[in-house]
C-alpha positions in Angstrom: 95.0 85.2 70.4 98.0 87.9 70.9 99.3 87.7 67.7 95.6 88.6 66.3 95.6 91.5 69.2 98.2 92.9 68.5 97.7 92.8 64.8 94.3 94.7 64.8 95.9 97.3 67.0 98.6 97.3 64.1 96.1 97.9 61.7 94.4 100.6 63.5 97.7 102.2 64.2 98.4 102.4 60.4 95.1 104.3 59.5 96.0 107.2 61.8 99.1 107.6 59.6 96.9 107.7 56.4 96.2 111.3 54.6 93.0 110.8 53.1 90.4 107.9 54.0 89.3 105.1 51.5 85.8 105.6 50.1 83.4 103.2 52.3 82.7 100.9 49.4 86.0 100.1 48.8 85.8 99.2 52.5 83.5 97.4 52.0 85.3 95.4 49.5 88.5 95.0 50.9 86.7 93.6 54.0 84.4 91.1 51.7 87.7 89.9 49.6 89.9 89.6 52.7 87.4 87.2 54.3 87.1 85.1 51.0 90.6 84.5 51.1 90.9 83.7 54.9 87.7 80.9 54.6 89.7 79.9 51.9 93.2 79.4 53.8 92.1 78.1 56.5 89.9 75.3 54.4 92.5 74.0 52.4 95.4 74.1 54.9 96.5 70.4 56.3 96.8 69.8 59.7 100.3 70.2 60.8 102.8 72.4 62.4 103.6 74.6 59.4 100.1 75.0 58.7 99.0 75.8 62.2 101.6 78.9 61.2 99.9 79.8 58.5 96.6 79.5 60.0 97.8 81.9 62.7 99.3 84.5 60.1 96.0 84.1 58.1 94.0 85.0 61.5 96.6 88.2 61.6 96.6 89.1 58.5 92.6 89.0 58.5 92.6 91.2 61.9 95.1 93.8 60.6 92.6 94.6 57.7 89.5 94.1 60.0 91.1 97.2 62.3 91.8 99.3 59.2 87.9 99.1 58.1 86.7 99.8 61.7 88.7 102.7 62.2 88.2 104.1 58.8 84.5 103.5 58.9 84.6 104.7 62.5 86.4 108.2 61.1 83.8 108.6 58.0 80.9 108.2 61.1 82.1 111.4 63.4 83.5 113.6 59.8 80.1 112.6 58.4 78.3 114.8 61.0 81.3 118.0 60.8 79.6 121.6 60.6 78.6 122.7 57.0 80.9 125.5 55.8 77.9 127.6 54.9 76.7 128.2 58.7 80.3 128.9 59.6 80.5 132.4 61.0 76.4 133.3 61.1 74.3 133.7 64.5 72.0 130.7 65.3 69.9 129.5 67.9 70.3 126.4 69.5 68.6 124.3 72.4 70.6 121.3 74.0 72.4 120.0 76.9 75.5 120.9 79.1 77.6 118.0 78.1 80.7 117.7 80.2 82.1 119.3 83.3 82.7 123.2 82.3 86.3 124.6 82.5 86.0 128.3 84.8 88.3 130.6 82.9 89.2 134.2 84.3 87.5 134.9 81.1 84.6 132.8 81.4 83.6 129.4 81.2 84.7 126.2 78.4 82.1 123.4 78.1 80.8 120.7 75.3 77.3 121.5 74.4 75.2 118.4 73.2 72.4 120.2 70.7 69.2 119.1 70.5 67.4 121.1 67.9 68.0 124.5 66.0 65.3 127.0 66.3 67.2 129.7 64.3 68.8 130.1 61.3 66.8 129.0 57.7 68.4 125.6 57.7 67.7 123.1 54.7 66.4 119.5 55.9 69.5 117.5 54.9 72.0 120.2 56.5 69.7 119.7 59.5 70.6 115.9 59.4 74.1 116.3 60.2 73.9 119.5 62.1 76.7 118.4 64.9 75.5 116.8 67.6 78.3 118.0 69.9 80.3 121.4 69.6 82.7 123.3 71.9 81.6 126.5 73.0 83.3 129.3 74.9 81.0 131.8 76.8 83.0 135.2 77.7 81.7 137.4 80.6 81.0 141.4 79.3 80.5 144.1 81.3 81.5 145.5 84.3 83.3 143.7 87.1 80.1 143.6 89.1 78.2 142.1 86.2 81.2 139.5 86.0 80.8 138.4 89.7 77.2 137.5 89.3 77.9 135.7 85.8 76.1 132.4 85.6 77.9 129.2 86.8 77.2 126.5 84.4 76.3 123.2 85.5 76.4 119.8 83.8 73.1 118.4 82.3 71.6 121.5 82.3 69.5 122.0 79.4 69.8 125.9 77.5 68.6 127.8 74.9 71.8 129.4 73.4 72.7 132.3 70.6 75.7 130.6 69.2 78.7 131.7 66.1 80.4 128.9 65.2 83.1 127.1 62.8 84.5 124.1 62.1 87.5 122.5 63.9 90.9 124.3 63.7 94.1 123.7 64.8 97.6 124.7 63.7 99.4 122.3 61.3 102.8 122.2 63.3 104.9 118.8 63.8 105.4 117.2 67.1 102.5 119.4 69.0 99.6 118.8 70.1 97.1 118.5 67.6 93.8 120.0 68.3 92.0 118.8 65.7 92.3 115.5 66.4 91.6 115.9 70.0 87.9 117.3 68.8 87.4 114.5 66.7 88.2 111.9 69.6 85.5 113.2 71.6 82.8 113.4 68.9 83.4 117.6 68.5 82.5 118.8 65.1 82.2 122.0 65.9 83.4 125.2 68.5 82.2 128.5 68.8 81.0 131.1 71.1 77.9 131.9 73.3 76.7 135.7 71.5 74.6 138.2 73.5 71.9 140.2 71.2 72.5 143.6 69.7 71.6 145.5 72.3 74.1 143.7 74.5 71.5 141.6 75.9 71.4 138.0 76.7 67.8 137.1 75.9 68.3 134.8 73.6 70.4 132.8 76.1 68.5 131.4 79.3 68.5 128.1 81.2 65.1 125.5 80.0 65.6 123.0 82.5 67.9 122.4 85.8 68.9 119.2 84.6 67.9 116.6 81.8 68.3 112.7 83.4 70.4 110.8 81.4 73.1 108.2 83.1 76.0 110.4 81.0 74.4 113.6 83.2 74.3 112.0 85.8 78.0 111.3 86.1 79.2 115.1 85.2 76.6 116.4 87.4 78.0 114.6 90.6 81.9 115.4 89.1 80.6 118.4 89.4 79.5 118.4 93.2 82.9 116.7 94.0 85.0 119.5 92.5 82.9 121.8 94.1 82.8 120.1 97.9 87.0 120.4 97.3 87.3 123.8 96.1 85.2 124.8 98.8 87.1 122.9 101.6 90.2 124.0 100.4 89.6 127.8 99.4 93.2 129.9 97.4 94.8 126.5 97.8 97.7 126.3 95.4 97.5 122.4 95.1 94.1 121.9 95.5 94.1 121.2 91.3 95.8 118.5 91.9 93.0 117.3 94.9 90.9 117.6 91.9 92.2 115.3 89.5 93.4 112.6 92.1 89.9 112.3 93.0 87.8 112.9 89.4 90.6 113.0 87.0 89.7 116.7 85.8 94.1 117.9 85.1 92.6 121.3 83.4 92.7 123.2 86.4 96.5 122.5 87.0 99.0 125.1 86.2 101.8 124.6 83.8 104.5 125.1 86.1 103.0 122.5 88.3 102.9 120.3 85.1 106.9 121.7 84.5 107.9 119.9 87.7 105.7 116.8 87.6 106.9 116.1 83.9 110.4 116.9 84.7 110.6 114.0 87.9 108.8 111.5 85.7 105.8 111.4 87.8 103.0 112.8 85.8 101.2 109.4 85.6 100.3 110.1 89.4 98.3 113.3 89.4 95.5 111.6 87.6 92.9 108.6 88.7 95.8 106.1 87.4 95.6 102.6 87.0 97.7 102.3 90.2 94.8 103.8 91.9 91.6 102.2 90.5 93.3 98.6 91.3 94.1 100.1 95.1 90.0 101.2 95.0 89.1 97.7 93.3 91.0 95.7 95.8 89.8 97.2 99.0 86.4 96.8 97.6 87.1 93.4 96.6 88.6 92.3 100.1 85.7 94.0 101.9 82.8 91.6 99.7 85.3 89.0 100.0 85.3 89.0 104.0 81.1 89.9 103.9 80.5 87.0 101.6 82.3 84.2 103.2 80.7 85.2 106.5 77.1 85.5 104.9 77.1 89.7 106.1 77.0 87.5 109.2 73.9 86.1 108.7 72.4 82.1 108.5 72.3 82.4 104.5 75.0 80.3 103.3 76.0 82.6 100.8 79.3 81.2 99.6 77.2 77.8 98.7 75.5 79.3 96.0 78.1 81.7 94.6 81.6 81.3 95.7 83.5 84.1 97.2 86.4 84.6 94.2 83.8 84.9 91.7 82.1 88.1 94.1 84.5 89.4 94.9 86.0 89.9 91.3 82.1 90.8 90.7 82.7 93.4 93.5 86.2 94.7 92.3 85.2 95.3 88.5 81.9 97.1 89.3 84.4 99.3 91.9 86.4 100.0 89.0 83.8 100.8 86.4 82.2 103.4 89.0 86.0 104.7 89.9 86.9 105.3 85.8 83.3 106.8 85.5 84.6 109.8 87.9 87.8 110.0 85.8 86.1 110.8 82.3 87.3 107.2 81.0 90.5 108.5 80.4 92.7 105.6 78.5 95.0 104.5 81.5 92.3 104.4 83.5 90.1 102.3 80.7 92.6 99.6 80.5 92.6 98.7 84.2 89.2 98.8 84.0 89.0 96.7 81.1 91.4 94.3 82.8 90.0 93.9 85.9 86.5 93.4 83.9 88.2 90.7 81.3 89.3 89.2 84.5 86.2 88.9 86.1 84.7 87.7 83.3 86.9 84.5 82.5 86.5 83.9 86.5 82.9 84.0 86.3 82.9 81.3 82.9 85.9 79.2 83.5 88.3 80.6 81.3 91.0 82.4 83.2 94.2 83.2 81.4 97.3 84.0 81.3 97.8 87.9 82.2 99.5 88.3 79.0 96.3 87.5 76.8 94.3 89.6 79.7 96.5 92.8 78.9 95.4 92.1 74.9 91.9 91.7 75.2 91.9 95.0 77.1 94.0 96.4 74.5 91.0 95.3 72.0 89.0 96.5 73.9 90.3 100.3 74.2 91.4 100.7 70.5 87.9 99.5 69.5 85.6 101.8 71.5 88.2 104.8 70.7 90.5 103.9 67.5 92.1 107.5 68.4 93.7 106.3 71.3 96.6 104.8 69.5 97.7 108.9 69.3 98.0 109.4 72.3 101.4 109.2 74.5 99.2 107.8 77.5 98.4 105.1 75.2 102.1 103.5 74.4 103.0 104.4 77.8 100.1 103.0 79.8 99.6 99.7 78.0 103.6 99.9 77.5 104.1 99.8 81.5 102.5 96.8 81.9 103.8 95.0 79.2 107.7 95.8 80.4 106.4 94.6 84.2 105.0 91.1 82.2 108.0 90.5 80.3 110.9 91.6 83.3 108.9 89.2 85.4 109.0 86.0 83.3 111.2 83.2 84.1 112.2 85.6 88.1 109.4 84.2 90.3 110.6 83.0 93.2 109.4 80.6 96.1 107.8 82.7 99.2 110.1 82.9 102.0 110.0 81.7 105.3 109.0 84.6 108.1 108.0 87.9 108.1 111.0 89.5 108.0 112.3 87.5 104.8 108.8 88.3 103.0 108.9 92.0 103.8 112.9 92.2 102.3 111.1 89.5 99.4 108.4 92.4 98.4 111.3 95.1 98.6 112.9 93.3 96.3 110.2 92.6 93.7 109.2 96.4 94.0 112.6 97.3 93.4 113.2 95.0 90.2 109.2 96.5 89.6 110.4 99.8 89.5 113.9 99.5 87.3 112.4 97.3 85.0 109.7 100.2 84.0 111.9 102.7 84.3 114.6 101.2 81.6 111.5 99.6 79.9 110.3 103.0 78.8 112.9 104.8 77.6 112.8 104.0 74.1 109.3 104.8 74.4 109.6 108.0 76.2 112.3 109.0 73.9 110.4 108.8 70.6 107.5 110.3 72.1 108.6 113.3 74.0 112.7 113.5 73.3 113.3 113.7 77.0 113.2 111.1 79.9 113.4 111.7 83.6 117.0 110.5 85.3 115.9 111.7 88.6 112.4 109.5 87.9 113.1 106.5 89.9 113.6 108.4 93.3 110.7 111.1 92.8 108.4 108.0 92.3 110.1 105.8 94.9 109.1 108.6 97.2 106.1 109.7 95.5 104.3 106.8 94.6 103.7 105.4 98.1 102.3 108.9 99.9 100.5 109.6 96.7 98.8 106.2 96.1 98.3 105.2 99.9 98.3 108.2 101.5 96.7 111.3 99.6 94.4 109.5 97.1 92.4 108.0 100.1 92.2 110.7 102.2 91.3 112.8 98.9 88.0 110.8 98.1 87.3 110.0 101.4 87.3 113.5 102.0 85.3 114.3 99.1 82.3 112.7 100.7 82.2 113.0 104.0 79.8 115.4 106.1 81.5 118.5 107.2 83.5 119.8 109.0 84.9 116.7 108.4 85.9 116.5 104.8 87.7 119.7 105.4 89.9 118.4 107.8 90.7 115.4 105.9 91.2 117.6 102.7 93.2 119.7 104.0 95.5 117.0 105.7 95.8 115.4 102.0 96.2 118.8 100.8 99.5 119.3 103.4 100.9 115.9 101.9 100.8 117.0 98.6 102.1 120.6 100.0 104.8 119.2 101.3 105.3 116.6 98.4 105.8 119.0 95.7 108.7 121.4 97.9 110.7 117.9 97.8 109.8 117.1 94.0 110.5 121.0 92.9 114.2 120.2 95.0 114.9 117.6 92.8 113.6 119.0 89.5 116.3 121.8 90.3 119.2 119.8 89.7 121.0 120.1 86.5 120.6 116.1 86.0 117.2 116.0 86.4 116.3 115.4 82.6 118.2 114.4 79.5 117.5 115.9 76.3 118.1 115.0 72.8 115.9 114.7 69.6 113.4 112.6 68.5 115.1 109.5 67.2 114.1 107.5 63.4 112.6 104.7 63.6 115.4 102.1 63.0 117.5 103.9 65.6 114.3 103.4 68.1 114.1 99.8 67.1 117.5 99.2 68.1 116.7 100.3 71.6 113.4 98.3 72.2 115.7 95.5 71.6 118.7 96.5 73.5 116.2 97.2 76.0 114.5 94.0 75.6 118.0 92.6 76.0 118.8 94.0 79.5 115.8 93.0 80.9 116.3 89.4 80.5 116.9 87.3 82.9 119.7 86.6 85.4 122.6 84.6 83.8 121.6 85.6 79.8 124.9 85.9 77.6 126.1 89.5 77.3 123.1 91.7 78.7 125.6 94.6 78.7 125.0 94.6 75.0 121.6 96.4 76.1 123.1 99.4 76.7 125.7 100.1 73.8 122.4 99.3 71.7 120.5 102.5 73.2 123.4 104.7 72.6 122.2 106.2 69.2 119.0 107.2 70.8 120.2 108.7 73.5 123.3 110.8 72.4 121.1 111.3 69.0 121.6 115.1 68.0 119.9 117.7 65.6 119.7 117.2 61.8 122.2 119.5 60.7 122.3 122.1 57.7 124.7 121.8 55.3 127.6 124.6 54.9 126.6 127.3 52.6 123.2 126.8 53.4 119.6 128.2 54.7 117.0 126.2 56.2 113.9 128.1 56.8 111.0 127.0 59.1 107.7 128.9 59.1 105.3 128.6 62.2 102.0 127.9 61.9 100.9 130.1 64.7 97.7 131.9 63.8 97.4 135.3 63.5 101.3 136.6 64.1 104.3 135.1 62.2 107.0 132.9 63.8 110.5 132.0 61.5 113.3 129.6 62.6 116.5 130.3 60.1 119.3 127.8 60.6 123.0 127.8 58.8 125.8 125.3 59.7 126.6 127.2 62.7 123.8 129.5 63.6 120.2 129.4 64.8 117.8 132.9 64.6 114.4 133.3 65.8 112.4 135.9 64.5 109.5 136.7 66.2 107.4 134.3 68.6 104.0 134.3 67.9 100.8 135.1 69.7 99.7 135.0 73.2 96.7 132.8 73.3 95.9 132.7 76.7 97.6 133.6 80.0 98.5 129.8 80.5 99.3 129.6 76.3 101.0 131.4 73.8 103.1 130.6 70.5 106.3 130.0 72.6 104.6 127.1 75.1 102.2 125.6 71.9 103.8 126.1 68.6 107.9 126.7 69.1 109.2 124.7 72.1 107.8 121.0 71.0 109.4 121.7 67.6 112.5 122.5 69.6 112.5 119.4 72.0 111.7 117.3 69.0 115.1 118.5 67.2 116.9 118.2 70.0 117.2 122.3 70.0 118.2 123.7 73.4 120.5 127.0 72.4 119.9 130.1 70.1 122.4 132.3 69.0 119.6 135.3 69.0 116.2 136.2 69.1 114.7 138.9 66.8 111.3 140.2 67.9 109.9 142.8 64.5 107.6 144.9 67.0 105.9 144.7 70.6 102.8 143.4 69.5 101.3 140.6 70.9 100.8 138.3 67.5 104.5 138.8 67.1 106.1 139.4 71.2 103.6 136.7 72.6 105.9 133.8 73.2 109.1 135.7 73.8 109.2 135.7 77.0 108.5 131.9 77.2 111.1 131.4 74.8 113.5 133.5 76.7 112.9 131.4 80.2 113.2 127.8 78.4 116.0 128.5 75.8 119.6 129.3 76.2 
């Protein structure tokens, strides 16, 4: 059952490296031939141990080419319905829904716009077909400051009548950053644009049909909406109450990047999100709290635990929790697989079949890759599912007996945490490596002091607070909002110290093998032969340095920053920058976006100079970001 798990994820995995997509009929017939031979196989093969092998790699070998077709016919699906390049760039009319929870710029406002129907714009019927049926659109406040106050507040699932310019997704083509395109594509986005006002500067064409449209996806966004809205009211020019925000509906946009600087920089970004660590908290106390109702009939004469018995409700009770809990977070992926865990569990407990947490942790793996075949490119993806796998593999063959009193079971649990917490932390450093060319030394104490106040501490009083009566919830928000306070003057401390990361390029692929197994090595068990050998096998990745440039030679990188220019030149013994791109936004510009993940995925930390052609923004944009982050 792993091995086929893990093999479909594979062949997921290798369609997102793929530059063009096989036409669906040969799909179709790979898929048709593949199963042919696998009946096949599996027919003919005699029962023994060598052909139980084979049986098993034929089951593999059949679910690596099942996940390529799904996630290839799942990419023809969503490009099938991408804007047509003739309406790119022309005014039309569109009526639809308020589709997500809108991002308030100083500019204006971000939001997904589900459409409905086009009432403008001469439109032949097949183009009207696959007209997108979700598109990202910025609407930019005009006028004067006054006018800008009384701007209208967008709300999800309310349904509009909008004057719209759009085009079809763009991103720059840049290694090692993030890729917008593919972002849009993961949620379904064929399309962005902006919200126009009429010629005269009017915005007639643009008005609000209905206050909200009742749908269960509406629903959700509407009351993520109300929560961000109690918070940011209780806690008014708050500098952290961002982070109140996505602790309690998993909404990160609002945080700034020099929060995000920190957080990253002390490993503990995984916290200031509705983490897996917090939906199982949320799932268990719900759990226990059915659990002690149940067995005590809501103490009533009913019996209860005779008809269904108490494990099964309460992991009833604890999946349900959980579902309801990832619902407020967007169904962001770490938060999917506990979810999907905790419902896998529930389900083999409800019919019999409970299993080892290792085939568990697959199924939910299945499960994530299936729903979203995307998810394999993200970072929170490897490290999420990666995290648990590391705590499943440092664990076998360590269990020990329960110890006798109190004491000995509190130092017992110390214990476990500890070993918990070093084997995730070693665990991931190949991992971390590959993906972002950095990892965290001072990572194990921010989260040793981190991970208790924010999992025990804040996050409860954070949703507790988000729906209690007043004056109340302000009280308790603003006491979680003091923890975090107070949390991120230690975790800035520590992200000051000169040790606090360690840099170096993005290492090959053989040279990351060799530390997965080093690392795989070192977590093994008390009284293995040689586990030092671990570490002189991750010493490549970690002292790995930048490609270099032959002598007598140029190497010339060009940007792809948008409008502006952006030039690396490199010699044996000299680096150059000239000129640093736009400024996007206040929070983005070519420096932050474009320049610096190139230069963390070299392992680039020094230039000799910087050359900026003129002060103009397409050109100056990122200097100054540049200027702050490299030597």
């Amino acid at each position: 059952m792993r091995a086929v798990c893990v093999s479909f994820v594979v062949g997921i995995a290798c369609l997102q490296q793929q530059a063009a997509l096989f036409p669906v009929a040969q799909l179709c017939s790979l898929i048709a031939v593949a199963l042919i031979i696998f009946v096949l196989i599996q027919r003919f093969i005699s029962s023994s141990i060598r052909a139980d092998r084979w049986r098993t790699g034929n089951r593999s070998a059949l679910a690596f080419i099942v996940g390529f077709v799904w996630a290839s016919l799942f990419a023809h699906y969503y490009l099938y319905s991408s804007l047509s390049p003739n309406w790119e760039n022309k005014d039309l009319v569109l009526v639809g829904t308020v589709d997500s929870l809108p991002m308030h710029m100083a500019e204006g406002q971000r939001f997904i716009f589900a459409v409905d129907e086009v009432r403008e714009g001469q439109m032949i019927p097949s183009e009207q077909s696959v007209f997108p049926k979700k598109i990202s659109l910025s609407w930019y406040q005009t006028g004067s400051s006054d006018a800008q106050q009384n701007a209208i507040t967008l709300q999800p699932g309310e349904r509009w009548q909008l004057k719209v310019r759009l085009k079809r997704p763009h991103g720059t083509a840049n290694p090692d950053g993030f890729d917008y395109e593919v972002w849009l594509l993961e949620q379904g986005v064929r399309a962005t644009g902006t919200v126009r006002v009429d010629n005269d500067g009017h915005e007639r064409s643009n008005r609000r049909l209905n206050a909200f449209v009742w749908t269960v996806g509406n629903l959700i966004e509407r009351g993520r909406a109300l929560l961000r809205d109690r918070i940011h009211e209780a806690l008014p020019n708050s500098p952290y109450a961002s982070v109140i925000v996505a602790l309690v509906i998993g909404d990160q946009r609002e945080i700034p990047k020099s929060d995000w600087t920190i957080f990253n920089r002390v490993g503990i970004g995984h916290l200031i999100s509705i983490s897996g660590l917090h939906i199982t908290m949320v799932a268990g106390l719900f759990s226990g709290l059915v659990a002690f109702l149940w067995r005590r009939s809501f103490f009533a004469s009913w019996d209860l635990p005779l008809y269904v018995p108490v494990q099964k409700m309460a992991a009833l009770a604890g999946a349900m929790t959980a579902l309801l809990y990832v619902a407020l977070a967007g169904f962001g992926v770490p938060s999917q697989r506990t979810m999907y865990m905790l419902l896998v569990v529930a389900l083999a407990l409800w019919t019999g079949r409970l299993s080892n947490f290792s085939t568990v942790l697959s199924l939910a793996l299945v499960l994530v890759v299936s729903l979203d075949p995307w998810a394999v490119l993200s970072p929170g993806f490897w490290l999420s599912f990666g995290a648990v796998a590391v705590i499943i593999f440092a664990a076998g063959g360590q269990l020990q007996p329960l110890a006798d009193g109190r004491a000995q079971n509190f130092s017992r649990e110390v214990r476990i945490a500890g070993r918990t917490q070093y084997a995730v932390t070693v665990g991931l450093v190949p991992l971390t490596m590959l993906l972002f060319g950095q990892v965290s030394l001072i990572g194990p104490l921010a989260n040793a002091i981190a991970i208790p106040l924010v999992s025990f501490l804040v996050t409860p009083l954070a949703l507790f607070g988000s729906i209690l009566p007043k004056p109340l919830s302000v009280v308790v928000l603003k006491l979680a909002h003091v923890l975090i306070q107070g949390l991120v003057w230690v975790l800035q401390r520590l992200s000051d110290t000169s040790f606090a990361v360690w840099n170096a390029a993005l290492p090959s692929f053989p040279i990351f093998l060799l530390a997965l197994i080093g690392t795989c090595w070192l977590l093994m068990p008390k009284g293995w032969p040689m586990r030092w050998l671990g570490v002189i096998c991750c010493f490549p990745l970690i002292f790995q340095r930048p490609l270099p440039v032959a002598n007598n030679e140029l190497r010339v990188i060009a940007f792809d920053v948008g409008q502006g220019m952006s030039l690396l030149l490199e010699t044996a013994h000299h680096r150059l920058l000239y000129d640093t791109g736009p400024m996007y936004s206040p929070e983005s510009d070519g420096g932050n976006r474009v320049i610096l993940p190139y230069f963390k995925a070299r392992g680039i930390h020094a230039l000799d100079m910087m050359m900026v052609s003129h002060n103009d923004s397409d050109h100056s944009g990122g200097a100054l970001t540049i200027i702050l982050e490299v030597h």
